[in-house]
KEDONU-980596 format. One record per residue: residue number from 1; z, x, y of N, C-alpha, C, O, CB in turn. Coordinates in steps of 0.2 Angstrom, whole numbers, plus 5000, padded with zeros to 4 digits. Atoms other than C-alpha are relative to their C-alpha. Glycine has a CB too. Layout:
N
    n  n_c3  n_c1  n_c2  ca_c3  ca_c1  ca_c2  c_c3  c_c1  c_c2  o_c3  o_c1  o_c2  cb_c3  cb_c1  cb_c2
  NUM     Z     X     Y      Z      X      Y     Z     X     Y     Z     X     Y      Z      X      Y
...
***
This chain:
208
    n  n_c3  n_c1  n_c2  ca_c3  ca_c1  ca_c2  c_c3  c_c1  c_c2  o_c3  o_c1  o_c2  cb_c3  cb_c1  cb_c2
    1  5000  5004  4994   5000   5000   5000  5000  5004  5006  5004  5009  5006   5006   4995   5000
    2  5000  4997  4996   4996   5006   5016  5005  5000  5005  5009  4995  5004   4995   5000   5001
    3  4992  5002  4998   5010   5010   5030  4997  4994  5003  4999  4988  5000   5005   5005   5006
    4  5003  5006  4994   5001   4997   5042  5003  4994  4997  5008  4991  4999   4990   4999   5002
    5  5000  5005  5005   5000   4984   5027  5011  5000  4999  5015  4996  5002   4994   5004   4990
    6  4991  4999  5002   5020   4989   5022  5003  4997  5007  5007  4992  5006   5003   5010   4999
    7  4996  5000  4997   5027   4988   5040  4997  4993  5002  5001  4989  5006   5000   5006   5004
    8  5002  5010  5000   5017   4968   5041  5003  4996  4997  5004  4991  5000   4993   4997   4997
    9  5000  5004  5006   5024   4962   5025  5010  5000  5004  5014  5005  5006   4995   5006   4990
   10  4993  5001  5000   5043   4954   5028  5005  5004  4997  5005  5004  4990   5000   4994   4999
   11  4997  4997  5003   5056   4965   5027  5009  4997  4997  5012  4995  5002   4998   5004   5005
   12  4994  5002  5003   5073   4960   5018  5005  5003  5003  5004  5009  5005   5001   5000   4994
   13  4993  4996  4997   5090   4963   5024  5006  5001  4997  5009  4997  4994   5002   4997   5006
   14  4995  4997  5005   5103   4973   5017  5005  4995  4996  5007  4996  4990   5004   5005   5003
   15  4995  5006  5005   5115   4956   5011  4994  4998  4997  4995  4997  4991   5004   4993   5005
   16  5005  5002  5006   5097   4950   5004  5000  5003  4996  5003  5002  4990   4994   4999   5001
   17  5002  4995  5007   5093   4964   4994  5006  5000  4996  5005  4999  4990   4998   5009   5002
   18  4994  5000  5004   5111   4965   4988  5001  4992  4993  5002  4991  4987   5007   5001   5006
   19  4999  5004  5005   5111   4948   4982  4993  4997  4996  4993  4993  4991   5005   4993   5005
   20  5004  5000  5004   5094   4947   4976  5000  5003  4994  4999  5000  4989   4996   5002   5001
   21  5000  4999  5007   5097   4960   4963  5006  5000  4996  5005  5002  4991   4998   5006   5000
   22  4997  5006  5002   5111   4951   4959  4998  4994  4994  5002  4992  4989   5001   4998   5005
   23  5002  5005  5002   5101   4938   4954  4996  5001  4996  4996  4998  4991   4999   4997   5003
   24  5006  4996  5006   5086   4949   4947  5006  5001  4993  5005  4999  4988   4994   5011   5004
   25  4997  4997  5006   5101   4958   4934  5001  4993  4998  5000  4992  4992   5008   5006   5002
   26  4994  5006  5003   5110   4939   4931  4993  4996  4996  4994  4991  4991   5006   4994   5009
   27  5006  5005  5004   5091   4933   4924  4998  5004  4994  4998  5002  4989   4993   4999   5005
   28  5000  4996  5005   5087   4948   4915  5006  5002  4996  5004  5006  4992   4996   5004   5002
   29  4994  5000  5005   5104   4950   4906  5002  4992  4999  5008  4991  4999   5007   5005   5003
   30  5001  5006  5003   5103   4933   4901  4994  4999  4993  4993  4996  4988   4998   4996   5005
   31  5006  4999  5004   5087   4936   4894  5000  5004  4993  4996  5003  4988   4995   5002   5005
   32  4999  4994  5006   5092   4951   4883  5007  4997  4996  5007  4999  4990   5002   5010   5005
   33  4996  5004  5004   5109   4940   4879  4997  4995  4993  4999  4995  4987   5004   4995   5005
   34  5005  5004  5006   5096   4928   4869  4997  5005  4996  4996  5004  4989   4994   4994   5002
   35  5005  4997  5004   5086   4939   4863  5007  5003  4995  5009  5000  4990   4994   5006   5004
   36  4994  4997  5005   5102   4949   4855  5003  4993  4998  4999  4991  5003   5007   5006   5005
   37  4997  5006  5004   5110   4932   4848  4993  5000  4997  4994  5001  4990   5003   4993   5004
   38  5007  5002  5004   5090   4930   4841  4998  5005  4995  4994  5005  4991   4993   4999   5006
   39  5003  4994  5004   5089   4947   4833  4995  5003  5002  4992  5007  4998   4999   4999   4993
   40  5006  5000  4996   5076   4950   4844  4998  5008  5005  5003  5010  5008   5001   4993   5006
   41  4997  4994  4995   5071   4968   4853  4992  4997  5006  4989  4992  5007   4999   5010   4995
   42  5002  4998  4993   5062   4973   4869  4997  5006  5000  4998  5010  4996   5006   5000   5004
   43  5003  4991  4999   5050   4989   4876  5007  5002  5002  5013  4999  5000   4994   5003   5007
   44  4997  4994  4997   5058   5003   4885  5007  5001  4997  5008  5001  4991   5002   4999   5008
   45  4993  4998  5002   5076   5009   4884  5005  4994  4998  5011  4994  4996   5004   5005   5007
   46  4997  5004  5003   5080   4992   4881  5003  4997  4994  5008  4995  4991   5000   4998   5001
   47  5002  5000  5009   5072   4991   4864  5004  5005  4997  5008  5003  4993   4993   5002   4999
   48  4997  4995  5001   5079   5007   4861  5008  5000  4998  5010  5004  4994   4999   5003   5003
   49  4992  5002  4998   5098   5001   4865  5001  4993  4993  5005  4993  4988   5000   4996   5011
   50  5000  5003  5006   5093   4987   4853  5000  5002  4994  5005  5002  4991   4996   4997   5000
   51  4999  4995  5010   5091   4996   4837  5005  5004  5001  5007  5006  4995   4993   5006   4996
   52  4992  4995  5001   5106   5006   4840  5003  4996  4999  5006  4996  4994   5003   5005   5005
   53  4997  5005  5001   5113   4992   4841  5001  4995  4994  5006  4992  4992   4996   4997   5005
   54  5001  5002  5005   5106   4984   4826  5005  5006  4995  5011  5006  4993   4992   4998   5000
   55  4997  4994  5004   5109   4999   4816  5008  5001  4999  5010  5000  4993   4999   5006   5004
   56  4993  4999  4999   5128   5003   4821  5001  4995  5004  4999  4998  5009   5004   5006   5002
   57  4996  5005  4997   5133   4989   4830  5007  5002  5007  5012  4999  5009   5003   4997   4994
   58  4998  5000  4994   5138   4998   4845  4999  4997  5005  4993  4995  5007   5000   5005   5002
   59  5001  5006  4995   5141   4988   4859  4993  4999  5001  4989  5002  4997   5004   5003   5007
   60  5006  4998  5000   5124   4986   4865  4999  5001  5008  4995  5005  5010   4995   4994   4997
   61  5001  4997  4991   5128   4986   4886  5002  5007  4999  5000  5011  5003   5006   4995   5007
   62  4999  4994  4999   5135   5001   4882  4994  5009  4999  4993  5014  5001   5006   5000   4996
   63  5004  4994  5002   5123   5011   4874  4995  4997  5003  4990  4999  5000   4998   5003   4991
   64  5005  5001  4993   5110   5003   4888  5002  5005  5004  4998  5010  5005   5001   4992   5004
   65  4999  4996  4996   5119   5011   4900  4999  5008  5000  4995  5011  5004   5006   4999   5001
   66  5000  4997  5001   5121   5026   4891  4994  5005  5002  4994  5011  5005   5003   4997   4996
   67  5008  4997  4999   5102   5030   4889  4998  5000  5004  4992  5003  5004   4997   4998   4998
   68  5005  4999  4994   5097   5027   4906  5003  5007  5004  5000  5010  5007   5001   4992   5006
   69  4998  4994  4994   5108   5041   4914  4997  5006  5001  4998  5009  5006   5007   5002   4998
   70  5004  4993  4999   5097   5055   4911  4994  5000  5007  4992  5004  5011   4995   5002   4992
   71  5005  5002  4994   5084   5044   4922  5001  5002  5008  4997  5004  5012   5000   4994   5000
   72  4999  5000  4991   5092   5044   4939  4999  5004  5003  4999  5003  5009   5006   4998   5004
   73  5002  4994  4999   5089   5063   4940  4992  4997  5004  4991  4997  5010   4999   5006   4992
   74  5007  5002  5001   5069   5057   4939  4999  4994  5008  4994  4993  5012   4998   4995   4990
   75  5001  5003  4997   5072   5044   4950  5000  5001  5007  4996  4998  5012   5002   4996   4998
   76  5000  4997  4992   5079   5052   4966  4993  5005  5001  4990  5007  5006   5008   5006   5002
   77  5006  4994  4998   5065   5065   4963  4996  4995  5003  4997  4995  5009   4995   5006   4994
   78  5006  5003  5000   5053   5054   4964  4998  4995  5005  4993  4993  5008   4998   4997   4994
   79  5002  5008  5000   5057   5037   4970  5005  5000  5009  5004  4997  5014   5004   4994   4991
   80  4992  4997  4994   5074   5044   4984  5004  4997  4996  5003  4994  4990   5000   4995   5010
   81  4995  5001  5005   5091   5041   4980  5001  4991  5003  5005  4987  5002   5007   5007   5002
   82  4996  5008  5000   5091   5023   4988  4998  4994  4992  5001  4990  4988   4995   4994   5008
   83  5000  5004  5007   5080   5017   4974  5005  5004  4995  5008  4999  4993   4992   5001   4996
   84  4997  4996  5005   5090   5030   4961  5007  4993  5001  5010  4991  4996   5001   5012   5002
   85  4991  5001  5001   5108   5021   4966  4999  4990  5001  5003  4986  4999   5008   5006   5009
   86  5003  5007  5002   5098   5003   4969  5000  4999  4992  5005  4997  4989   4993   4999   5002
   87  5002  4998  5011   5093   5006   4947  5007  5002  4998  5009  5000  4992   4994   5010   4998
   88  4993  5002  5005   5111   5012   4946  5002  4996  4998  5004  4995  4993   5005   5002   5002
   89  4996  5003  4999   5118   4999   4951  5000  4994  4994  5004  4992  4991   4999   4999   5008
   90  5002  5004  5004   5107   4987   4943  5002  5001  4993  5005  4997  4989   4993   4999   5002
   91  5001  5000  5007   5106   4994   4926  5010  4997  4996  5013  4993  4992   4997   5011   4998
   92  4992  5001  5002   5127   4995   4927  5002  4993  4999  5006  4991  4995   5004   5004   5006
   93  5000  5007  5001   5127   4976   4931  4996  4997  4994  4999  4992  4991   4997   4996   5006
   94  5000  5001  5004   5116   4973   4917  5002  5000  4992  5002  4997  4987   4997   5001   5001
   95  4994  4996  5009   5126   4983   4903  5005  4993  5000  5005  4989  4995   5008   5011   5002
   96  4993  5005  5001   5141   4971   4910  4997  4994  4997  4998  4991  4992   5005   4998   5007
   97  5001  5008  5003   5133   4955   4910  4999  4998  4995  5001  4992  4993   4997   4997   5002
   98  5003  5001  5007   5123   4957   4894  5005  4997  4995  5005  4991  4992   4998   5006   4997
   99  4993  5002  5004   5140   4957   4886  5003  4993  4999  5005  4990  4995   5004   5003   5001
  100  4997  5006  4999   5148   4944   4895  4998  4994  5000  5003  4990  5001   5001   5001   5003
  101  5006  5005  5000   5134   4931   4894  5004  4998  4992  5008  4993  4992   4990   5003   4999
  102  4999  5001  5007   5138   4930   4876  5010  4996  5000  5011  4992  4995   4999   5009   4995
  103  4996  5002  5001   5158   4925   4880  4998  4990  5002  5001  4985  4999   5004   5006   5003
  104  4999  5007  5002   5151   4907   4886  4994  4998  4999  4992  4993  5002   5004   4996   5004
  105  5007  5003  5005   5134   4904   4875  5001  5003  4994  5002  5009  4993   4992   5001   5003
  106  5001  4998  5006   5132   4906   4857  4995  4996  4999  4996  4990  5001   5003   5000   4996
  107  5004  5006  5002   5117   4900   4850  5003  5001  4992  5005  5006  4990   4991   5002   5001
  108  4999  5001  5004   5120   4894   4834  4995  5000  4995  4995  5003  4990   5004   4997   5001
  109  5008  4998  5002   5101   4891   4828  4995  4997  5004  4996  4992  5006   4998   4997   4993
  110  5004  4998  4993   5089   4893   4840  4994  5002  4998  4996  5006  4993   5004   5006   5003
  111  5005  5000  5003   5069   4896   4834  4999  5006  5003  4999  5006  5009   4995   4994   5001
  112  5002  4993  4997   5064   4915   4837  4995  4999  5005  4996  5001  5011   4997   5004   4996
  113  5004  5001  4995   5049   4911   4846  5000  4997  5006  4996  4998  5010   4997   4999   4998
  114  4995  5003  4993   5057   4900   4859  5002  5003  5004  5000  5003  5010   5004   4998   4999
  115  4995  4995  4995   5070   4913   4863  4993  5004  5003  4992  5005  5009   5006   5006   4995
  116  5005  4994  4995   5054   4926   4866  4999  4998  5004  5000  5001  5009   4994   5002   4998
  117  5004  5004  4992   5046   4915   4876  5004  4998  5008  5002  5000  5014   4997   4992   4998
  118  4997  5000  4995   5059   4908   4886  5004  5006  5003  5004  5007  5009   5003   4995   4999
  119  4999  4994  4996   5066   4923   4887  4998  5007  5004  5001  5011  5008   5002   5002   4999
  120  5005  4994  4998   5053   4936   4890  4999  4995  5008  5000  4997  5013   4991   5001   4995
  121  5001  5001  4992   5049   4925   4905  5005  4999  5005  5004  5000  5011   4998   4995   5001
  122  4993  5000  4997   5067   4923   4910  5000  5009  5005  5001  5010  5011   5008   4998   4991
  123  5000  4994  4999   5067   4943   4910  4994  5002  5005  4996  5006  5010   5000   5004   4995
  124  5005  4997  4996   5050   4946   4919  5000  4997  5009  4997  4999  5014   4994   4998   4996
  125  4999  5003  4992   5055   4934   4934  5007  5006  5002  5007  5009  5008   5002   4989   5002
  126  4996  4993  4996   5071   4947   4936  4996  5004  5001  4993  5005  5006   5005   5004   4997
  127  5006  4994  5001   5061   4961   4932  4997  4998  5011  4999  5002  5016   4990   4996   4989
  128  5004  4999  4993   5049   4954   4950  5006  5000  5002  5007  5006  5003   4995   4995   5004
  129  4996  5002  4994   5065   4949   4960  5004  5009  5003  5006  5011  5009   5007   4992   4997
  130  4999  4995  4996   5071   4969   4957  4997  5004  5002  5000  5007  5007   5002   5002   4997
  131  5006  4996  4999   5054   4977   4959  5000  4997  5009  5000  5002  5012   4993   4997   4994
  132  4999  5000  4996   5054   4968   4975  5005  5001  5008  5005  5001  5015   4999   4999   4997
  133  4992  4996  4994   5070   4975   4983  5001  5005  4996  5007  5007  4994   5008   4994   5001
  134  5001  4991  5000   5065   4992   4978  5007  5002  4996  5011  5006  4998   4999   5003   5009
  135  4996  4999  5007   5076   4992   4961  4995  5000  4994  4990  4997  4995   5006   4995   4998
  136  5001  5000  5004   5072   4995   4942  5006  4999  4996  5012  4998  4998   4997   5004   5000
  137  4994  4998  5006   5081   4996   4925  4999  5005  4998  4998  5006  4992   5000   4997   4994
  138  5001  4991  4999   5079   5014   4927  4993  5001  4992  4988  4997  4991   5012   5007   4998
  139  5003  4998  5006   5072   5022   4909  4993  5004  4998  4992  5009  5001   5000   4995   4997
  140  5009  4999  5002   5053   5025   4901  4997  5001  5009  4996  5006  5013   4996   4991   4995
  141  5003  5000  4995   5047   5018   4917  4999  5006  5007  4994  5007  5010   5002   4996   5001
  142  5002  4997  4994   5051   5030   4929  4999  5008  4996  4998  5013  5000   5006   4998   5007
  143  5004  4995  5006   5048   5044   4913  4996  5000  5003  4996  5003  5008   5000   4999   4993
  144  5006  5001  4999   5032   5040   4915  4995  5000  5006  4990  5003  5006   4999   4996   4998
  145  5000  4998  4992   5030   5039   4932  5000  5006  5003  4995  5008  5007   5005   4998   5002
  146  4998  4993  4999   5037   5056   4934  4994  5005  4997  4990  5009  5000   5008   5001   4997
  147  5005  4994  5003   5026   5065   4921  4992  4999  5002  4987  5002  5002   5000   4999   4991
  148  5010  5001  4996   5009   5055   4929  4998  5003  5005  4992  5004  5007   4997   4993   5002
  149  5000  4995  4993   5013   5066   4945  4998  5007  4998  4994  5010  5001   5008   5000   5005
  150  5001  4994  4999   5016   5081   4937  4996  5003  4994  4996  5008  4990   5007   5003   5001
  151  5008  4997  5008   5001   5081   4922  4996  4994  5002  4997  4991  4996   5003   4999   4987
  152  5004  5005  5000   4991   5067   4926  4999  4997  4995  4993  4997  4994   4995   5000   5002
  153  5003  5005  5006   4993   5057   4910  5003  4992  5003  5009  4991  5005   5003   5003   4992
  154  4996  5008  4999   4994   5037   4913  5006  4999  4999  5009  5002  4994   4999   4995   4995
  155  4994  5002  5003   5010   5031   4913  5001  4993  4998  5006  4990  4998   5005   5001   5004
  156  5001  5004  5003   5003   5017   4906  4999  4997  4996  5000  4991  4994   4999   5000   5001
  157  5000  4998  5008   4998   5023   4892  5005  5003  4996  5006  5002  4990   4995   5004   4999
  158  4993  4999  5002   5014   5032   4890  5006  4997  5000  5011  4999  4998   5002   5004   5002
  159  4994  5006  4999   5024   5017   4893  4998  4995  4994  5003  4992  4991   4998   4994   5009
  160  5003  5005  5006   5013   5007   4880  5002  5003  4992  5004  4999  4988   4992   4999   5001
  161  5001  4994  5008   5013   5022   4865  5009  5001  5000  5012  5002  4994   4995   5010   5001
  162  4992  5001  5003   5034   5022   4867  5002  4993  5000  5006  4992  4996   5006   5005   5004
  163  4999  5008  5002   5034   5002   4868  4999  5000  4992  5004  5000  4988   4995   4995   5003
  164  5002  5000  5005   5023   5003   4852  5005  5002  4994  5007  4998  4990   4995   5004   5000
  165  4995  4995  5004   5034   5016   4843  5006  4994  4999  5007  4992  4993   5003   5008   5006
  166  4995  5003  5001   5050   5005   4846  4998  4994  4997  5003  4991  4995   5002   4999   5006
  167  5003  5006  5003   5041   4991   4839  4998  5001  4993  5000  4997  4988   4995   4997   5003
  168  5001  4996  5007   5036   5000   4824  5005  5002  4995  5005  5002  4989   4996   5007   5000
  169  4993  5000  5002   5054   5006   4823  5005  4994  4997  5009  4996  4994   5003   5002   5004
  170  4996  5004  4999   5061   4991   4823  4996  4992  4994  4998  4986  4994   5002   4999   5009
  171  5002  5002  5006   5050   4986   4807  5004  5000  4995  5006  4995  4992   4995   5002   4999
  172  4995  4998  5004   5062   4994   4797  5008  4998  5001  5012  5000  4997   5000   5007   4999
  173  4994  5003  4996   5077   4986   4806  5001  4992  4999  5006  4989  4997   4999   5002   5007
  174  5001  5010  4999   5072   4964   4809  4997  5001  4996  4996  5006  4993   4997   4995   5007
  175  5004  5004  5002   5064   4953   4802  4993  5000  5001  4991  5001  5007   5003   4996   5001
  176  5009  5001  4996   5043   4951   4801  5000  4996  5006  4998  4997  5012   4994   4996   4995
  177  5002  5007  4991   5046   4934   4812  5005  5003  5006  5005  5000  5011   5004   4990   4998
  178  4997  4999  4995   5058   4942   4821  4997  5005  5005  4998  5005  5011   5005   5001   4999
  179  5004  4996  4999   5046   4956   4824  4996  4998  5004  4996  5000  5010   4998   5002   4995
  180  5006  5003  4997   5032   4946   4828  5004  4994  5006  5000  4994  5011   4994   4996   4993
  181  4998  5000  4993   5042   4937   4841  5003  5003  5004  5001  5003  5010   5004   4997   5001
  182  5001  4993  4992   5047   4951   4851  4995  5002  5002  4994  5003  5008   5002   5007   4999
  183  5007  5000  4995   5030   4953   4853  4998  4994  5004  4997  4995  5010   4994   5001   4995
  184  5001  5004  4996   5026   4938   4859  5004  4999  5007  5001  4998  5012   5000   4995   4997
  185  4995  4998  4994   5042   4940   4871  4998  5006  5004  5001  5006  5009   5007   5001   4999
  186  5001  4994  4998   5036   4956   4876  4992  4999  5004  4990  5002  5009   5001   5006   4992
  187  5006  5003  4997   5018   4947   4881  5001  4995  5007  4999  4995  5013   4997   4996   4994
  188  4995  5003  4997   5028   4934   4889  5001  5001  5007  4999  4997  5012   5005   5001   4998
  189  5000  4998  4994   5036   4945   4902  4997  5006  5004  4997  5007  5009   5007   5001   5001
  190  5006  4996  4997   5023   4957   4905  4995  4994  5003  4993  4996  5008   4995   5005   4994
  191  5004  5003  4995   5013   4943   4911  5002  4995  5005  4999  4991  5007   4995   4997   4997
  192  4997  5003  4993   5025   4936   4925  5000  5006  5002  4999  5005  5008   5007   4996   5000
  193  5003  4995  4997   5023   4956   4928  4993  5000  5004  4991  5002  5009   5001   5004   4996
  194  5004  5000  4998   5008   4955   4930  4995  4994  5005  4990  4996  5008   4998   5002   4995
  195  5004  5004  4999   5002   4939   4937  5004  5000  5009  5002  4996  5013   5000   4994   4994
  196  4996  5002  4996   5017   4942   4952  5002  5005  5005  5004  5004  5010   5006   4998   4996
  197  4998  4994  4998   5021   4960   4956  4994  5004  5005  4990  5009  5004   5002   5003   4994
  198  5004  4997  4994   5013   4963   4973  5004  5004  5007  5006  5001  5012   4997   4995   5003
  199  4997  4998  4993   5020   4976   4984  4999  5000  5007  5003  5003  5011   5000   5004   4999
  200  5002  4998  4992   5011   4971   5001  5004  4994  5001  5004  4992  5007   4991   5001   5003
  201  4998  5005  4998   5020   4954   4999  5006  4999  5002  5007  4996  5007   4999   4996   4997
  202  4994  5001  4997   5039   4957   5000  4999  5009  5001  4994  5013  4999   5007   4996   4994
  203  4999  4993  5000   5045   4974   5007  5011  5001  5000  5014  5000  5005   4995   5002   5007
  204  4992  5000  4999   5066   4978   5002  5001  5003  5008  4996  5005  5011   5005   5005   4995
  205  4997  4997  4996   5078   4983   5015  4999  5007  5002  5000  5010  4997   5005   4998   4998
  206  4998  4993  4998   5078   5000   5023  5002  5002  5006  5000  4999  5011   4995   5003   4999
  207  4996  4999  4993   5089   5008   5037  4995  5002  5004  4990  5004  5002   5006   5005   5000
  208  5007  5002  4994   5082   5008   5053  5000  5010  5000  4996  5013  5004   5003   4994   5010
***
């Protein structure tokens, strides 16, 4: 986006951005609550957090958190430290909530493909509300990001080939149908990514 285009586009103000990604973490840790009650995984470092999860049954906000921490190195390089401690912040609210979701819903039986859907889309409208106030869920993403600056390989293609991987992994872990609904969830909220995520339309907060 160009600055002209950026400095046109409505800017948010620091109580917005706060309680937006608020609201982006309170959709997408909802979204990852069902899916974890559905047996269900996810790309990135979430998927990842999932099969460990599955595996040992360590907490699963925990070993979320856990794995993003190498990121925020990546992220001030690249991104400044407002996004890096924005992405803290968020991911750290997501670890809690994930958990805490679950103290007042249980699903008791629930159709896998449902969960994917309603939840992949549940996750991909947080997913825009953090993207637009200049946060993430740290992880892959901004991996990839980082290595496409300094080797020019896609990080799109490297975002896709460790989704893949995790999905291949987690053959040996779920269920086929549960399998094949994470894919479809994983379709889900990539296309509220994609059909939504324009940076010339919103612009976060930044000090004057």
């Amino acid at each position: 986006m160009s600055v002209a285009a950026e400095q046109a586009a409505p800017q948010h103000s620091l109580a917005e951005d706060i309680l937006a990604i608020f609201i982006g973490t309170l959709f997408v840790s909802f979204g990852l609550a069902l899916f974890k009650q559905a047996g269900l995984l996810t790309g990135s470092t979430a998927g990842l957090a999932f099969l460990i999860y599955y595996l040992t049954a360590l907490p699963f906000g925990a070993v979320f958190f856990v794995i993003n921490l190498p990121f925020y190195y990546l992220a001030f390089r690249r991104m400044g430290w407002r996004f890096a401690l924005k992405s803290f912040c968020a991911v750290a609210v997501v670890s809690v909530m994930t958990e805490g979701h679950t103290r007042f819903i249980h699903l008791t039986q629930a159709d896998p493909f449902y969960v994917a859907v309603f939840g992949g889309l549940l996750m991909g409208v947080g997913f825009i509300v953090l993207f637009r106030h200049g946060a993430s869920l740290g992880g892959v993403n901004i991996l990839a990001l980082y290595l496409q600056d300094r080797t020019g390989f896609r990080a799109g293609k490297l975002q896709m080939g460790i989704d893949v991987t995790i999905l291949m992994a987690s053959y040996f872990v779920v269920s086929p149908k549960a399998l094949a609904a994470s894919v479809v969830g994983a379709v889900a909220l990539n296309a509220v990514i994609w059909m939504n995520h324009r940076r010339d339309r919103y612009v976060a907060w930044s000090a004057p």
